[in-house]
N, C-alpha and C positions, 0 to 999 in steps of 0.2 A: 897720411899720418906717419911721423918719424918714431921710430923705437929709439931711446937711448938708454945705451948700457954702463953702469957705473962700477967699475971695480970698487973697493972694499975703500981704498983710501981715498978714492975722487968722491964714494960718498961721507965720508966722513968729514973731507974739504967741504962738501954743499952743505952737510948740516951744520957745520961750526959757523960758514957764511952766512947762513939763513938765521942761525942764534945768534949770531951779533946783528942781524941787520932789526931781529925783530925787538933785541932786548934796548938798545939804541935807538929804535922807533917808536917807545910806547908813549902814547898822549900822554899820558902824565909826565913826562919827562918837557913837555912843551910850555913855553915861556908865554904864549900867545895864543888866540884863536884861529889864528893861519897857519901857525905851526901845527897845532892839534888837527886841524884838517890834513895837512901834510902826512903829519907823523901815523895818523888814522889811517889814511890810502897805501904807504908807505906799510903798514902793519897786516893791513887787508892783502893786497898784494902778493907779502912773504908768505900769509898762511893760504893762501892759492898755489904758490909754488911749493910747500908743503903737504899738501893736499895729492897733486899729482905725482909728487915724488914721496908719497905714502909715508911722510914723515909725523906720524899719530904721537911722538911724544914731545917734538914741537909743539903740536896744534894743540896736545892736551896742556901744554905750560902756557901757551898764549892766547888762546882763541876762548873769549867767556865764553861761545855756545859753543864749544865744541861736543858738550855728551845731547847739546839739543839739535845739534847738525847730526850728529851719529843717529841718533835715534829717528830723525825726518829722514833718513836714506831708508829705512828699511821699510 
């Protein structure tokens, strides 16, 4: 396993990347049932890399179960 370490402004680049990828991602922005899978995997994904990189107020803006995920961890 790799440790990586974010100074203050490379995290601040990953959250802005990760808020546009999520807010550009959300199914309802999809025109189609392909796209809504898409945009769905695409959504899931970002709040996985938010997850690891402990970004809780991402995942509390994006994720509907996010206080039902919080609460299944403990």
């Amino acid at each position: 396993m790799k440790t990586i370490k974010l100074d203050y402004f490379e995290e601040r680049k990953a959250k802005h990347a990760l808020s546009d990828l999520l807010y550009n991602n959300l199914p309802s922005r999809a025109t189609n049932e392909e796209e809504q899978d898409l945009y769905r995997s695409n959504t899931e994904n970002a709040l996985d890399l938010c997850e690891v990189l402990e970004f809780d107020d991402l995942r509390k803006e994006y994720d509907q179960n996010y206080d039902q995920n919080y609460d299944d961890s403990w």
